[in-house]
C-alpha positions in Angstrom: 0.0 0.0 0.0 1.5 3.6 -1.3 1.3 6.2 1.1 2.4 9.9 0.8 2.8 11.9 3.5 4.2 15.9 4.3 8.4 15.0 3.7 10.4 16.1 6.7 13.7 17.4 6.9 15.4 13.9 8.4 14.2 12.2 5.0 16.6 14.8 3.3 20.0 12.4 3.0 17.9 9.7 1.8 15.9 12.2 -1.0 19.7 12.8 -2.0 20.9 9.6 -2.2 17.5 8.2 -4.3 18.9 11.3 -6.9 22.5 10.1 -7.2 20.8 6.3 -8.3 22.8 5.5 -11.3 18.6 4.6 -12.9 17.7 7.8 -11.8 20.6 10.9 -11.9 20.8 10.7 -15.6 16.9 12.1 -16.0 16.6 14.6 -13.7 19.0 17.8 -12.1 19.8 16.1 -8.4 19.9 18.3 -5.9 22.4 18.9 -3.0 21.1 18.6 1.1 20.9 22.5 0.9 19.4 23.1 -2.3 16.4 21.1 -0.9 16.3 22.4 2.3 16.0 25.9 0.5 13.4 24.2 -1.2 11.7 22.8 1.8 11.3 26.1 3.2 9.6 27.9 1.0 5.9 28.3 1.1 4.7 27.1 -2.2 7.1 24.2 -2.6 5.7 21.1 -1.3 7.4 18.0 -0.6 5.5 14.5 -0.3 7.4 11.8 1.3 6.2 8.3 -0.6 5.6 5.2 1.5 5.2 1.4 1.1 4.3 0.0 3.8 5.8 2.3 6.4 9.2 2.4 4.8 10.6 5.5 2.5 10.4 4.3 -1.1 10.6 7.6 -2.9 9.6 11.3 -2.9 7.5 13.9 -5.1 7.7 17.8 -5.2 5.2 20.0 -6.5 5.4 24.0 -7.0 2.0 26.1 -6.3 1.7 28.4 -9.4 -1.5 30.3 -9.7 -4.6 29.3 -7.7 -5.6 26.6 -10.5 -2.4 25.4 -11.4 0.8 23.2 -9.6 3.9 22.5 -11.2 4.7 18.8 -10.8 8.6 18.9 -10.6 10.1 15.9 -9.4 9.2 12.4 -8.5 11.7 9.6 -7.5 11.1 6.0 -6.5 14.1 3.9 -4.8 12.4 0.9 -6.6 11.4 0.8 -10.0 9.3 -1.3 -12.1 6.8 -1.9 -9.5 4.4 0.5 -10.2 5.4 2.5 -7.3 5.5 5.7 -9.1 2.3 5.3 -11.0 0.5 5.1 -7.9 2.3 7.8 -5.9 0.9 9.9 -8.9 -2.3 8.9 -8.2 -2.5 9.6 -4.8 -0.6 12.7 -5.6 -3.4 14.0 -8.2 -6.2 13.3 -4.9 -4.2 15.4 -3.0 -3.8 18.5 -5.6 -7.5 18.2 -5.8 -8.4 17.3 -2.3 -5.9 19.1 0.0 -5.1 21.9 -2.7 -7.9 22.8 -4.4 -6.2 22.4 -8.0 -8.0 21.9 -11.4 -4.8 21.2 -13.5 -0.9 19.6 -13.1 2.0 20.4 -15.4 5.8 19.1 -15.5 8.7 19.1 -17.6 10.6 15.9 -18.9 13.8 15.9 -21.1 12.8 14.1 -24.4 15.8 11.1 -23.3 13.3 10.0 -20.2 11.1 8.1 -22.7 10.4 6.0 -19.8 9.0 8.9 -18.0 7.5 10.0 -21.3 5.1 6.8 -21.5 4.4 6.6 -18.0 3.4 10.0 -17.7 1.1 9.5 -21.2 -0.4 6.3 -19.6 -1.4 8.7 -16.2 -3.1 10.9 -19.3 -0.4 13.7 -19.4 -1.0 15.1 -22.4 1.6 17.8 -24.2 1.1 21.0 -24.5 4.8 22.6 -25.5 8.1 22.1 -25.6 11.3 24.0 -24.0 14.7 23.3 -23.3 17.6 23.4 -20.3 20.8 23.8 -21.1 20.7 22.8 -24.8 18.6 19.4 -23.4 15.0 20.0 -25.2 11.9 19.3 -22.7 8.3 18.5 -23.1 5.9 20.1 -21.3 3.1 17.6 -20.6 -0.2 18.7 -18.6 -3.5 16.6 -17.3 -6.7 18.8 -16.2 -8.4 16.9 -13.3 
């Protein structure tokens, strides 16, 4: 059973280490202890700490935009392959409705994370642009809920 719950700053080290994963650093920009605890303390950054069975298998981090909108930034599962991630996004989505009052979720991927890229799609992420970071090109991909 997946579980997310409001991250906390001893879960930090272990968000850090889930980054550096060799399945993992390639796709995204990891992030030193004090770039997210910079993160962590500002108000429209959320951190969600995901659980499996009481144990930390991953975290997600979302970005309050407007009053409609969140920006779904980063999500990393220890363990992949299991589904983990798709259901963390799930209970995620509940959450931006539920807790946050959101109508719509948007996120960036680099065109390379075609595994991302297809999961995302099957969640029914749809894209809406594309962009670039440092010479990598992105899709923007967005789902209304």
């Amino acid at each position: 059973m997946i579980e997310l719950k409001e991250s906390k700053i001893a879960e930090i080290a272990r968000f850090v280490e889930m980054e550096s994963a060799d399945d993992t650093a390639g796709f995204i920009i990891p992030c030193s202890v004090e770039q997210h605890l910079a993160a962590m303390a500002q108000a429209q950054i959320i951190y969600l700490s995901i659980y499996e069975r009481q144990t930390l298998v991953g975290f997600i981090i979302l970005s309050l935009d407007d009053t409609t909108s969140v920006e779904f930034r980063r999500i990393v599962v220890s363990e992949k392959g299991r589904g983990i991630g798709q259901h963390a996004m799930r209970c995620m989505e509940h959450y931006c409705v539920n807790e946050l009052g959101r109508k719509r979720i948007w996120l960036d991927v680099f065109t390379e994370n075609t595994r991302g890229i297809h999961i995302y799609q099957k969640q029914g992420y749809d894209q809406f642009d594309r962009s670039e970071y440092q010479g990598k090109p992105l899709l923007l991909m967005e789902k209304l809920l």
